[in-house]
C-alpha positions as CSV (number, residue, x, y, z in Angstrom):
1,X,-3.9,-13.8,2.5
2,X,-4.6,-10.8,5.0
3,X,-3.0,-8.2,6.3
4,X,-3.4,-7.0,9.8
5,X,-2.1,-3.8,10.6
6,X,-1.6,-1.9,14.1
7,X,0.6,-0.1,16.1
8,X,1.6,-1.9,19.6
9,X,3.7,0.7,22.0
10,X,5.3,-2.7,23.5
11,X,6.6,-3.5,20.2
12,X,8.0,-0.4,19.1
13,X,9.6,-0.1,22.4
14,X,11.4,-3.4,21.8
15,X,12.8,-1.9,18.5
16,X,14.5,0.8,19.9
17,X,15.4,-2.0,22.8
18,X,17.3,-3.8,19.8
19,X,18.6,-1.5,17.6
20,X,18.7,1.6,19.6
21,X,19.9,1.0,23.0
22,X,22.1,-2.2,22.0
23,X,22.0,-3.6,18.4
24,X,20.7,-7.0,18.7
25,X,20.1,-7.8,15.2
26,X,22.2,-8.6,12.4
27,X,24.7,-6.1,11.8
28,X,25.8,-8.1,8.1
29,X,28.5,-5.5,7.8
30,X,26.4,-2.4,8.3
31,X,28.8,-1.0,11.0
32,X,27.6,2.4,11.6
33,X,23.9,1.1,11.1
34,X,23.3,2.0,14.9
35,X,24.5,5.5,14.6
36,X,22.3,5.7,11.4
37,X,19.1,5.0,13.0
38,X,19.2,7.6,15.8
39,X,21.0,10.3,13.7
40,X,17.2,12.3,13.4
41,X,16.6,12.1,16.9
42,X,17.5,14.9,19.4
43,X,21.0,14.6,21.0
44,X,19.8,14.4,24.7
45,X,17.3,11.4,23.5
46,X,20.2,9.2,21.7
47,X,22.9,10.3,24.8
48,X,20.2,9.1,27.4
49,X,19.2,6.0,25.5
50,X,23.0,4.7,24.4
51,X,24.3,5.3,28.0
52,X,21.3,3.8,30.0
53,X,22.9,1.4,31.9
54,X,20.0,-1.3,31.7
55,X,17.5,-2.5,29.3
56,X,14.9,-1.0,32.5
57,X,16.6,2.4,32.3
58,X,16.7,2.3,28.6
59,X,12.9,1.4,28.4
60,X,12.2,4.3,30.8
61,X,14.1,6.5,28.3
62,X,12.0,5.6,25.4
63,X,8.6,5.6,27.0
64,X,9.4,9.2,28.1
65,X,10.2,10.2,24.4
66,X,7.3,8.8,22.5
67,X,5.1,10.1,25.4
68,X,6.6,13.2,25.1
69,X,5.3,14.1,21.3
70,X,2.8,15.8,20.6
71,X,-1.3,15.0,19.7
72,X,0.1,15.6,16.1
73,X,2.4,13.0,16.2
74,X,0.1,10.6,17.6
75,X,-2.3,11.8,14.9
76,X,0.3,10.6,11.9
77,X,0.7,7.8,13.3
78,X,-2.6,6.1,13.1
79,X,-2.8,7.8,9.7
80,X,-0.2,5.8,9.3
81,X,-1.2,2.7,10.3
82,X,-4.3,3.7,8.5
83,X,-2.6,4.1,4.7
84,X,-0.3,1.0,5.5
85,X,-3.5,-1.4,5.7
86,X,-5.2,0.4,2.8
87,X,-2.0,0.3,0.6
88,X,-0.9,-3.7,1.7
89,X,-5.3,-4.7,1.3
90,X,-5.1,-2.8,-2.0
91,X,-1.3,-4.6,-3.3
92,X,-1.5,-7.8,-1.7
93,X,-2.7,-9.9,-4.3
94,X,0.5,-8.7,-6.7
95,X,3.2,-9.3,-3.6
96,X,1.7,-13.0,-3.0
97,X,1.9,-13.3,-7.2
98,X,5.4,-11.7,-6.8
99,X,6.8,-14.0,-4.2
100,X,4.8,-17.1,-5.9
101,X,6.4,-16.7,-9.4
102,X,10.0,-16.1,-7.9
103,X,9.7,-19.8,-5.5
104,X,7.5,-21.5,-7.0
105,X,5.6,-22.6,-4.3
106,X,2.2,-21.1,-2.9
107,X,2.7,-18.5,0.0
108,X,1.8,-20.8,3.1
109,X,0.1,-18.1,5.0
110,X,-3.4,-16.9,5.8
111,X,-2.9,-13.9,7.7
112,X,-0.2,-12.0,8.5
113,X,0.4,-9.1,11.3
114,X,2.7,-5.8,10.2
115,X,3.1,-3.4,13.2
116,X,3.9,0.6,12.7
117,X,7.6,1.5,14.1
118,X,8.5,5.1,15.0
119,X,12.0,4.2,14.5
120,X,13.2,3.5,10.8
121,X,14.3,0.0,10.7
122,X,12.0,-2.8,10.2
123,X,12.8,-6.6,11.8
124,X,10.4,-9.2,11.6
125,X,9.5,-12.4,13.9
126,X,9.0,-15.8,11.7
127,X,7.6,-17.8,14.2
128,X,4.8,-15.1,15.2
129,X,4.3,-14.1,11.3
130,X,4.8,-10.1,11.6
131,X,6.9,-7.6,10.5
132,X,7.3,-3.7,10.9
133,X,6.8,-1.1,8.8
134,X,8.4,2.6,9.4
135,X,6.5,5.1,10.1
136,X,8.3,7.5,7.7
137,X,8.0,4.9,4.9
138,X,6.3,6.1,1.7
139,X,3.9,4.4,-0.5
140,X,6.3,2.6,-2.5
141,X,9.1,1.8,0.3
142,X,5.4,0.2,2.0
143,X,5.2,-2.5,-1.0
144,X,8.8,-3.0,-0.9
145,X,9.1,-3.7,2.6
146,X,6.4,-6.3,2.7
147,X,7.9,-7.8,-0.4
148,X,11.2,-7.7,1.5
149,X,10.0,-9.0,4.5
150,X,8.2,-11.8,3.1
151,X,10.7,-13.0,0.8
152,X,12.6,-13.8,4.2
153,X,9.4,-16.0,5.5
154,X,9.4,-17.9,1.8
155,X,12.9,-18.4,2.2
156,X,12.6,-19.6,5.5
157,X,9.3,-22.1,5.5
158,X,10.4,-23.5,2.6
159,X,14.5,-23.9,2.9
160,X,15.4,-23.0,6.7
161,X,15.3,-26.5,8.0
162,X,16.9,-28.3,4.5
163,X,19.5,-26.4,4.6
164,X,20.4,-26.5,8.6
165,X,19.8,-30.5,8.1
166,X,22.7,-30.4,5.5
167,X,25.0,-28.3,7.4
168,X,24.7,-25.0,6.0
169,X,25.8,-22.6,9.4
170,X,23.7,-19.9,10.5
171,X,25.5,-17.3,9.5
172,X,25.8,-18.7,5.6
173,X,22.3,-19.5,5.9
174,X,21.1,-15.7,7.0
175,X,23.1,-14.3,4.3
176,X,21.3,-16.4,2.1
177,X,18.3,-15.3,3.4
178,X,19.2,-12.1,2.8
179,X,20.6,-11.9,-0.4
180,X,17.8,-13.8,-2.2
181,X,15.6,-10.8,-1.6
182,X,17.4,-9.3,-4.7
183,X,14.6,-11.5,-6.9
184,X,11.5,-9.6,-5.0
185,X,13.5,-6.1,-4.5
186,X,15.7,-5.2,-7.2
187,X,17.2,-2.7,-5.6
188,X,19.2,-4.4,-3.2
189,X,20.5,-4.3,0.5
190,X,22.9,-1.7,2.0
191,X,24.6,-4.9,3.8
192,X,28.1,-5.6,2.8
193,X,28.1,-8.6,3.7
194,X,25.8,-10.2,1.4
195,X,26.3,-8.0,-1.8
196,X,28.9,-10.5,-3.2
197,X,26.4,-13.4,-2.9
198,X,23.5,-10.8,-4.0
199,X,25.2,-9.6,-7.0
200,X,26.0,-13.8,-7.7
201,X,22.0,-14.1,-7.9
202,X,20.5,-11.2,-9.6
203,X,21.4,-12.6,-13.0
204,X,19.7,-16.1,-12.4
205,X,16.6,-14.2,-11.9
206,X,13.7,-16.7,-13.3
207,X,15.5,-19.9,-12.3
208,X,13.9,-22.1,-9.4
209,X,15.0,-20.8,-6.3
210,X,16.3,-24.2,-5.5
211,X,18.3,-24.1,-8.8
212,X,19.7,-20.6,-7.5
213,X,20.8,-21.9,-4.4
214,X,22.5,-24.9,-5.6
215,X,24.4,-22.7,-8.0
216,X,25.7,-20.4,-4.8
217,X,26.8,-23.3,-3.6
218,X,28.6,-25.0,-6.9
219,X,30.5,-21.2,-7.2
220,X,31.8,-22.0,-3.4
221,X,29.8,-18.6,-2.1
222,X,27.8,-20.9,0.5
């Protein structure tokens, strides 16, 4: 499996589209997550981009920030794009092993895309096989990220469409999703709203994921 790594201005603008302007994605109980994100940016940058009155206006906003930064911070972030491909070439082989001994299945993917975010929250598309990495993330938060991440595709090549055809909602099924990243990242989430279901699964840690889930669902958590 390979890692392709980049930084695309039309994604990054999109971020801060979602999660800046108007947070699009998954809140899972992380109310103030909004306010979070844009507490190190200047005050006139968050004011402008929260009360842009389009997604047009907003865009405009954006564009004007990250063209407004310095050659410097253009410069750190191709270095960062830079240590993210060397650190995900040079780790890959233990996150595939990772995610491989925790499903038991083979990690269906040849290649997959991570794009560079100035802003620090990192969402992922499925169906287009990518993900984000910060551009503030360290060495360590890198590996855990794409362990993260790619937990999430696992869970959702190999279980999405099972569990939608027995009835499982979309909101159970994304907390799910979410909380079963406890058996790649020990650590855990800072959403609330799966840390009941998380702590549930971190003591089955070894079990068949199948097994796992069939026990969130025996203890009514599903």
């Amino acid at each position: 499996m390979d890692f392709t790594v980049s930084y695309s201005l039309e994604k990054d603008l999109q971020n801060y589209l979602q999660a800046g302007w108007q947070f699009t994605y998954s809140k899972q109980g992380r109310e103030d997550i909004q306010e979070r994100l844009l507490k190190r940016f200047p005050e006139s940058f968050r004011d402008s981009l929260q009360q842009a009155p389009d997604e047009a206006a907003a865009k405009k906003v954006v564009e004007e920030w990250l063209a407004s930064q310095d050659d410097e911070y253009r410069r750190l972030t191709e270095l960062t794009v830079e240590m993210v491909q060397q650190v995900l070439d040079r780790e890959k082989a233990n996150i595939v092993q990772t995610l491989e001994s925790v499903y038991n299945e083979n990690f269906p993917f040849d290649k997959v895309s991570v794009y560079v975010t100035t802003l620090p929250i990192n969402p992922y598309n499925f169906e287009e096989r990518w993900f984000m990495i910060g551009r503030v993330a360290s060495v360590p938060e890198m590996v855990r990220i794409a362990k993260h991440e790619l937990n999430h595709f696992m869970f959702y090549y190999y279980f999405l469409e099972k569990l939608a055809k027995r009835g499982m909602s979309k909101e159970k099924r994304e907390e799910l999703k979410e909380a079963l990243a406890i058996l790649t990242n020990p650590e855990g989430t800072d959403k609330p709203a799966v840390k009941e279901l998380e702590n549930f699964i971190k003591p089955l840690a070894g079990k068949p994921v199948r097994e796992i889930i069939e026990a969130c669902g025996q203890a009514g958590l599903l």
